[in-house]
N, C-alpha and C positions, 0 to 999 in steps of 0.2 A: 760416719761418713763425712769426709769433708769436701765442705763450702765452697765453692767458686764464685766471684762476682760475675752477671751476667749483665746484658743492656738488651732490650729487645723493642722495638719499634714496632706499630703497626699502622695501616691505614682504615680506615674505617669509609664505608660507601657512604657518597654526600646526601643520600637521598632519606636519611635518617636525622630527626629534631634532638635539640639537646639532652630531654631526657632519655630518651631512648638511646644517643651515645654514651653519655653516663650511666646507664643499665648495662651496657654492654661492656664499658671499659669495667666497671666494679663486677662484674661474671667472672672476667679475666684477673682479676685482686683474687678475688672468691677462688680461684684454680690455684696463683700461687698460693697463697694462705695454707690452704686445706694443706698443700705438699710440701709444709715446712718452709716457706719461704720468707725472709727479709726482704720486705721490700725498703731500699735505701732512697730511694730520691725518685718523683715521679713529673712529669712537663706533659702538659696537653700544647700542643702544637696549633690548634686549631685545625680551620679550614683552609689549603692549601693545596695550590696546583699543581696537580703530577707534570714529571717530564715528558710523559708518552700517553694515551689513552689504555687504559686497562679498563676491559669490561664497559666498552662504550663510554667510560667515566671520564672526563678530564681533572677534577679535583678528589680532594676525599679530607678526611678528620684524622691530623695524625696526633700518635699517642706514644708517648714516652715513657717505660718503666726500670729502672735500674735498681736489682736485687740482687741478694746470696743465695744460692739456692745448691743441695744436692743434685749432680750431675742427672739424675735420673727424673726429674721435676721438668727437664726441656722438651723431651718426647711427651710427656702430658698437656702441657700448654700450646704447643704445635698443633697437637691432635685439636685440642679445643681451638685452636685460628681454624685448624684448614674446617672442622664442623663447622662452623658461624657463619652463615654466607653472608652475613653483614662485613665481614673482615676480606678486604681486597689485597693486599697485602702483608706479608709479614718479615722479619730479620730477627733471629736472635743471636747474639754474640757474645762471645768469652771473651771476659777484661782478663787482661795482664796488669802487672802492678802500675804499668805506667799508664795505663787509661783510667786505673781505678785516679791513680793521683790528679791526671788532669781533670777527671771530673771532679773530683773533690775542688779545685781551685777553680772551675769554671762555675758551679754551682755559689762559691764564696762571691764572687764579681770578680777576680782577680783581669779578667782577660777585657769586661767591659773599662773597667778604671783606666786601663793601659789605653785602649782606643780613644778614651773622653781625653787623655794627657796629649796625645798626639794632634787630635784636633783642634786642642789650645794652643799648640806651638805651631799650630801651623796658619 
């Protein structure tokens, strides 16, 4: 079966302590794992302020995951968000080649380097 890169985002309810979001983002590793997944590159976001209230919440813990995974591994890990009631919302999404590459170069610094030269010339 072949591999797709995917990016999936999620937010996590603010009313939860660190270890306890650590328990829950590693459940969600634990999900892809088990379904063959590469997990390529991972960014916790922290805690941050939604644009809208969801769930009487105004902030939540976002979390970043970028893997390969077989097509049929998205319908699993979806199921596991929408289970979780700790999980307030979620996005997963199919990289094409050119997202794979800008991530690759935005995880390298290429894009902070470029801002730091600009704000020296200016």
């Amino acid at each position: 079966m072949e591999l797709k890169n995917y990016e999936t985002v999620f937010i996590l309810t603010p009313l939860l302590n660190e270890t306890q979001m650590q328990e829950t983002v590693e459940k969600f590793r634990q999900v892809l794992k088990e379904n063959s997944a590469d997990i390529i590159h991972e960014e916790n976001w922290g805690l941050r302020k939604l644009a809208y209230p969801i769930q009487k919440k105004s902030t939540g813990f976002y979390h970043l995951i970028e893997f390969k995974a077989p097509s049929t591994v998205i319908d699993v890990l979806e199921l596991a968000y929408r289970r979780d009631e700790k999980v307030v919302r979620f996005l997963t999404t199919a990289l094409d080649k050119h997202a794979v590459a800008y991530n690759e170069r935005r995880r390298k610094g290429e894009f902070k380097s470029q801002a730091k030269k600009e704000e020296v010339k200016a």
